[in-house]
N, CA, C and O atoms as CSV, one atom per row, in Angstrom:
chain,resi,resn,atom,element,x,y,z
A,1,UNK,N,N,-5.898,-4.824,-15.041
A,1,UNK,CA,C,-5.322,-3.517,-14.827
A,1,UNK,C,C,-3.899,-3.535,-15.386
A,1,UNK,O,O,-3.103,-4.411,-15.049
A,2,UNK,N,N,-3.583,-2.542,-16.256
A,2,UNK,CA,C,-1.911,-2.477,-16.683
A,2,UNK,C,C,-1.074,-2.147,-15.493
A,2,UNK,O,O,-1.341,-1.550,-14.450
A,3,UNK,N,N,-0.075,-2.658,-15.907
A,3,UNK,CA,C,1.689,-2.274,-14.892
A,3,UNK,C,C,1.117,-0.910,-14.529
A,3,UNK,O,O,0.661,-0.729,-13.400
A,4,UNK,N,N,1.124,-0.042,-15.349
A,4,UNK,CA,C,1.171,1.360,-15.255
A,4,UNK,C,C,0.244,1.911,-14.520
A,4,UNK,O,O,0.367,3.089,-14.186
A,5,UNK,N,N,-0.788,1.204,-14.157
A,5,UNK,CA,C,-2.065,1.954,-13.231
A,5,UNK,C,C,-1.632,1.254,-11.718
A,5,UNK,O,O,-1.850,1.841,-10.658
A,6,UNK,N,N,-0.970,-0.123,-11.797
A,6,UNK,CA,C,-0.106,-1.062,-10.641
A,6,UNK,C,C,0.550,0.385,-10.035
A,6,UNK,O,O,0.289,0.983,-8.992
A,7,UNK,N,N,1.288,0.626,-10.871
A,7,UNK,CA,C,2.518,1.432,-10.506
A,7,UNK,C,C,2.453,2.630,-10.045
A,7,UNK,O,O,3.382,3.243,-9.521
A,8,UNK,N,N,0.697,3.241,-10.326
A,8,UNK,CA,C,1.129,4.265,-10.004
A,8,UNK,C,C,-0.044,4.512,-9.196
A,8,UNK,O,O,-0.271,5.706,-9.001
A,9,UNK,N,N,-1.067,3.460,-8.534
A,9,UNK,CA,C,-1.597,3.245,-7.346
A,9,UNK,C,C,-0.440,2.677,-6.328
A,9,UNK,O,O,-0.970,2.419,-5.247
A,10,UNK,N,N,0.602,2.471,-6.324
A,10,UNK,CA,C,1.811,1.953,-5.752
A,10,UNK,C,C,2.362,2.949,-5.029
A,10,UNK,O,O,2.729,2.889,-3.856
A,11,UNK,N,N,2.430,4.318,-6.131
A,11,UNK,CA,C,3.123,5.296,-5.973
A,11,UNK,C,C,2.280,6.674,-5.124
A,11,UNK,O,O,2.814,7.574,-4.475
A,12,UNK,N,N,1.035,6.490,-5.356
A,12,UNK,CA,C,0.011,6.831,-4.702
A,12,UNK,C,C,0.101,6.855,-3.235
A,12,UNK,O,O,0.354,7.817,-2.510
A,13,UNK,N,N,-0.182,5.463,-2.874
A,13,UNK,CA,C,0.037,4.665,-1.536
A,13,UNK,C,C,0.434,4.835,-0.398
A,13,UNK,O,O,0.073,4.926,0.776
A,14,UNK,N,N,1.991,4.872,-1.618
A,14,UNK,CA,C,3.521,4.926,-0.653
A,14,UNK,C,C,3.522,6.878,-0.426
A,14,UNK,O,O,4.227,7.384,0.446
A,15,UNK,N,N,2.875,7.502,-1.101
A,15,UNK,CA,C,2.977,9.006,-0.936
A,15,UNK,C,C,2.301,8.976,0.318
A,15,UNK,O,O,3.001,8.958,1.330
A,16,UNK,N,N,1.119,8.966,0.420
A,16,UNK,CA,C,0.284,8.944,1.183
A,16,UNK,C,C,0.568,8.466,2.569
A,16,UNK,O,O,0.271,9.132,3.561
A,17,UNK,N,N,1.272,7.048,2.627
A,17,UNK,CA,C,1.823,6.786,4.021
A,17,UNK,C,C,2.963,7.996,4.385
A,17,UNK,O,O,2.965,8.563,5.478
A,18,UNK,N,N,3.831,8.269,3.412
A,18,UNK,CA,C,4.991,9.357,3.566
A,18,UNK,C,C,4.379,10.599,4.531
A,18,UNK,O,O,4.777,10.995,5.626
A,19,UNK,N,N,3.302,11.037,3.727
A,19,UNK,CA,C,2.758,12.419,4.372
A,19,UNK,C,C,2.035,11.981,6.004
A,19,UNK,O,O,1.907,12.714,6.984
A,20,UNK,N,N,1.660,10.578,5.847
A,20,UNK,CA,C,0.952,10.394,6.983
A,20,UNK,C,C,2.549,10.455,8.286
A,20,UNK,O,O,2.641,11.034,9.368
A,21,UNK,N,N,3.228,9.873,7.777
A,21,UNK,CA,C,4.673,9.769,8.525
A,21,UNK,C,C,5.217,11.406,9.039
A,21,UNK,O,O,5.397,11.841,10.177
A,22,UNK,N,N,5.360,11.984,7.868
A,22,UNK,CA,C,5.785,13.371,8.324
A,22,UNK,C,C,5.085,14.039,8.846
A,22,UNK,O,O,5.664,14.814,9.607
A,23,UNK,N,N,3.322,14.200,8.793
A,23,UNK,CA,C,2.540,14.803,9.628
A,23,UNK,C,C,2.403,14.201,11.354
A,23,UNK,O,O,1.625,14.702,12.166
A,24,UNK,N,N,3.277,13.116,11.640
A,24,UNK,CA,C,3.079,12.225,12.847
A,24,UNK,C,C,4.439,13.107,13.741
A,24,UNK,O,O,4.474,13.243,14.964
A,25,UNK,N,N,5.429,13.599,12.810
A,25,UNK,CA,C,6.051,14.111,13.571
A,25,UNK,C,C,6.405,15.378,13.824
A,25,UNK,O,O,7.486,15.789,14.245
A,26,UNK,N,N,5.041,16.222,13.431
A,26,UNK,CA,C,4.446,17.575,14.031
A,26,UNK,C,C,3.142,17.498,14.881
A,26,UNK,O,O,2.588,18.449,15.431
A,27,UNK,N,N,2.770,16.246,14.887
A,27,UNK,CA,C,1.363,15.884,15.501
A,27,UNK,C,C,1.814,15.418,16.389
A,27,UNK,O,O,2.226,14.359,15.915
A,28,UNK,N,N,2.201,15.414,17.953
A,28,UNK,CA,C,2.445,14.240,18.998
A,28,UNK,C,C,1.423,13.870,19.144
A,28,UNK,O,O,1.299,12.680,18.852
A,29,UNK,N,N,0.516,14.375,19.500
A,29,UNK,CA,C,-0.848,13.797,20.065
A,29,UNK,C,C,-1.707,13.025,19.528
A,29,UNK,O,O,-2.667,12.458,20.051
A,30,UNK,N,N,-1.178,13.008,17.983
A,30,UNK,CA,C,-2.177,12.484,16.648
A,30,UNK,C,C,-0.716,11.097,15.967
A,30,UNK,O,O,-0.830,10.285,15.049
A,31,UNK,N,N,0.150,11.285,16.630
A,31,UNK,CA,C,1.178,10.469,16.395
A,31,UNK,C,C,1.393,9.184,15.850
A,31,UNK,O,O,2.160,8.955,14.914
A,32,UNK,N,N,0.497,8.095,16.627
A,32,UNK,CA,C,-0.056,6.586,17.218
A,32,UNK,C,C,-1.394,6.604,15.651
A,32,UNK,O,O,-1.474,5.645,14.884
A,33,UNK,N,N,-1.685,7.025,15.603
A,33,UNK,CA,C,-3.291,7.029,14.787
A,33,UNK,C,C,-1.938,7.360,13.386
A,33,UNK,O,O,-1.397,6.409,12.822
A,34,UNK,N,N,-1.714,8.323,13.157
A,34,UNK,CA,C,-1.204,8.578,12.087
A,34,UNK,C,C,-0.189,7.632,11.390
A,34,UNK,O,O,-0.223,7.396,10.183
A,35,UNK,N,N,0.636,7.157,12.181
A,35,UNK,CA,C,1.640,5.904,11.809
A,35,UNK,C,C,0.818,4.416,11.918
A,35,UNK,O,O,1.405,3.475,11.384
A,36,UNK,N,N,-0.541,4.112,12.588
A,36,UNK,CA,C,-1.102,3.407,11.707
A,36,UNK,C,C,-2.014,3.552,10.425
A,36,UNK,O,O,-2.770,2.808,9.800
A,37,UNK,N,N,-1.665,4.616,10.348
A,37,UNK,CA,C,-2.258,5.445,8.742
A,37,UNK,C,C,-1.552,4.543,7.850
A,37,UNK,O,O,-1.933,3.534,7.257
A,38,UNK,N,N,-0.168,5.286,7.903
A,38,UNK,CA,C,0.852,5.155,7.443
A,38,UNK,C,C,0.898,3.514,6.877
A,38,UNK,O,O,0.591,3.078,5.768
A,39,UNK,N,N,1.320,2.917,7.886
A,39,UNK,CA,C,0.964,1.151,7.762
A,39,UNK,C,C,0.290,0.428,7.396
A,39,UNK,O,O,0.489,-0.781,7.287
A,40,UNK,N,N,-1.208,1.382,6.973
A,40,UNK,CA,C,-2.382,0.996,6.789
A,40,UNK,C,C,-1.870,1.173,4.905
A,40,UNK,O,O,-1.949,0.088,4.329
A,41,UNK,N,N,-1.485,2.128,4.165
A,41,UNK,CA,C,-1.715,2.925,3.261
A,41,UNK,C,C,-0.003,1.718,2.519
A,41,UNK,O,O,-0.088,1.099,1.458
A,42,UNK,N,N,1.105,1.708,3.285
A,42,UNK,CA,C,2.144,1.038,2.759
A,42,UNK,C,C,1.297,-0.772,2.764
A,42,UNK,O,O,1.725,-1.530,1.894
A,43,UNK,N,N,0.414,-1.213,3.518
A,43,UNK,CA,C,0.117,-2.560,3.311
A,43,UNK,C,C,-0.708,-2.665,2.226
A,43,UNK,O,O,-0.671,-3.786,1.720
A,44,UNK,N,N,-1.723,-1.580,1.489
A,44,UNK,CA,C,-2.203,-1.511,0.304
A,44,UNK,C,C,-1.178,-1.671,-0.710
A,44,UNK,O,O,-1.318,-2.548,-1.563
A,45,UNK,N,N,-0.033,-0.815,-0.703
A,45,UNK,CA,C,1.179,-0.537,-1.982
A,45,UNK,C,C,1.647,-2.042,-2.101
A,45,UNK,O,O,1.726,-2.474,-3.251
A,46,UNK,N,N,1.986,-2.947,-1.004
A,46,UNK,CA,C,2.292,-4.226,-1.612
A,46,UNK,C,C,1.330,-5.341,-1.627
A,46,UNK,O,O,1.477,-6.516,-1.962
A,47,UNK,N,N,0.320,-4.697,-1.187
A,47,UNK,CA,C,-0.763,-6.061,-1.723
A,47,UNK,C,C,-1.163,-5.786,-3.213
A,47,UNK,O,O,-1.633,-6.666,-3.934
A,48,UNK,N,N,-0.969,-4.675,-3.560
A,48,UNK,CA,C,-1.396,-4.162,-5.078
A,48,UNK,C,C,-0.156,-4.884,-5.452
A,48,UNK,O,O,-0.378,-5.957,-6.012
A,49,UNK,N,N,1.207,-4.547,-5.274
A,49,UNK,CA,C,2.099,-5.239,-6.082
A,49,UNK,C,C,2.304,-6.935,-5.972
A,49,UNK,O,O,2.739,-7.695,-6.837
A,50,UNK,N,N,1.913,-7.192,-4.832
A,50,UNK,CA,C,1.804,-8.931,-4.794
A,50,UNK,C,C,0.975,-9.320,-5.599
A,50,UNK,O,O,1.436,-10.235,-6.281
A,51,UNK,N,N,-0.734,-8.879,-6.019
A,51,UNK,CA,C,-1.940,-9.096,-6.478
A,51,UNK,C,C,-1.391,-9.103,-8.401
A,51,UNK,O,O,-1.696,-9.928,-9.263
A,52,UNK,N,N,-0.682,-8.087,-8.499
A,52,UNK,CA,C,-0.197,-8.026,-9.785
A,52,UNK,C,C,0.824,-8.988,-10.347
A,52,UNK,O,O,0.700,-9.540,-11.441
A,53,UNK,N,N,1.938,-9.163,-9.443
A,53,UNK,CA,C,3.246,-10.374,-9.515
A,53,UNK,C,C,2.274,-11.647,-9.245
A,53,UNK,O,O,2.656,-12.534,-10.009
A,54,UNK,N,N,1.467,-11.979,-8.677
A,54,UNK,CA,C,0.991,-13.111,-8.533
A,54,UNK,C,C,-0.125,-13.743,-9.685
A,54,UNK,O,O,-0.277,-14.919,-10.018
A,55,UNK,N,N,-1.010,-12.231,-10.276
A,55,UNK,CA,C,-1.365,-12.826,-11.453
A,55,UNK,C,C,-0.772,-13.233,-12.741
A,55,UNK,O,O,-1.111,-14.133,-13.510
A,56,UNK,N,N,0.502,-12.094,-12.833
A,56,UNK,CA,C,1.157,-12.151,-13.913
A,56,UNK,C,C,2.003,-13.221,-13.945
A,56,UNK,O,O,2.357,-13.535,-15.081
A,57,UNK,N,N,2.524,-14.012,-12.865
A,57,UNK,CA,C,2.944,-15.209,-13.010
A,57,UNK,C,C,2.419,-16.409,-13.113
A,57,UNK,O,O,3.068,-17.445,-12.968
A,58,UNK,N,N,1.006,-16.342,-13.411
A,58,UNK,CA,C,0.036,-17.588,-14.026
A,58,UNK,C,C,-0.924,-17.619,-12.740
A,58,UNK,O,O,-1.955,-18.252,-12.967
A,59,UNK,N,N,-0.830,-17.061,-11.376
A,59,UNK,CA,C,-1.717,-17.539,-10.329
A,59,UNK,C,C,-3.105,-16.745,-10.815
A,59,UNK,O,O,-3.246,-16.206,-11.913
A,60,UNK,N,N,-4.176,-16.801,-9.658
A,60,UNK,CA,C,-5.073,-16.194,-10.404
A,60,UNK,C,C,-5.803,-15.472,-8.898
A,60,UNK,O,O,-5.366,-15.800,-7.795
A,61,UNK,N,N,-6.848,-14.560,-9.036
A,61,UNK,CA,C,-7.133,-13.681,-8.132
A,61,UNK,C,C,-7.410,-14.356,-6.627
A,61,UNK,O,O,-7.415,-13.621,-5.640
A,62,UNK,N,N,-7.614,-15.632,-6.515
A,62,UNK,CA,C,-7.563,-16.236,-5.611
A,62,UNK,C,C,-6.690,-16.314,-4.914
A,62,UNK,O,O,-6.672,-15.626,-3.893
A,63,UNK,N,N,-5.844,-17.027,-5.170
A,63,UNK,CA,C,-4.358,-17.121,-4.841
A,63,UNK,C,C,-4.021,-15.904,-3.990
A,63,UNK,O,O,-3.421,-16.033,-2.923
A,64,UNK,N,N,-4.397,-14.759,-4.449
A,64,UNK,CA,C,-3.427,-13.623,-4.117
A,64,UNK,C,C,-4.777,-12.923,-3.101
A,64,UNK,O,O,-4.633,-11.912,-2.414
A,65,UNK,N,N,-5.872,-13.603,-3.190
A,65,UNK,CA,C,-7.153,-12.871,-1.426
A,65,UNK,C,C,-6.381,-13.956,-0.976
A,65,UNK,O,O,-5.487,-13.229,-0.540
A,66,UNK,N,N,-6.054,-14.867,-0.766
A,66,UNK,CA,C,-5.705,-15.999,0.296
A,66,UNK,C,C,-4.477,-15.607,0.759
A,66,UNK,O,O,-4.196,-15.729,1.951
A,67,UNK,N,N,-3.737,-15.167,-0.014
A,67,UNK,CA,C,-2.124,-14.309,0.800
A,67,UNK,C,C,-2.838,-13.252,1.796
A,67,UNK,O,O,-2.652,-13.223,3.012
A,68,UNK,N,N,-3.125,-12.962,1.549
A,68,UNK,CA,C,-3.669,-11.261,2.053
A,68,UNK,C,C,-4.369,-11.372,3.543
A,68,UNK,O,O,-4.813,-10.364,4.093
């Protein structure tokens, strides 16, 4: 996968937790669920960017399921 599809499933991600964040604080009741949205959606954005820094520095797809 290029930088550029990295980057902008990254950017994706991190949107996605954002909206889950700001909808948590018009939702009380949906609050708890939504901010582990959120956490859920930002732990994708840096396993995509670890998975990428870790191949591109010689490791290989292994390496980077065994971080995870």
């Amino acid at each position: 996968m290029s930088a550029n599809a990295i980057l902008e499933n990254v950017r994706r991600y991190r949107t996605i937790a954002s909206l889950c964040r700001q909808t948590a604080a018009f939702r009380p009741a949906q609050k708890w669920t939504l901010l582990e949205q959120a956490h859920e959606w930002e732990r994708r954005a840096i396993s995509e960017l670890e998975g990428y820094f870790a191949i591109s520095d010689g490791g290989s797809r292994w390496d980077v399921a065994a971080a995870a």
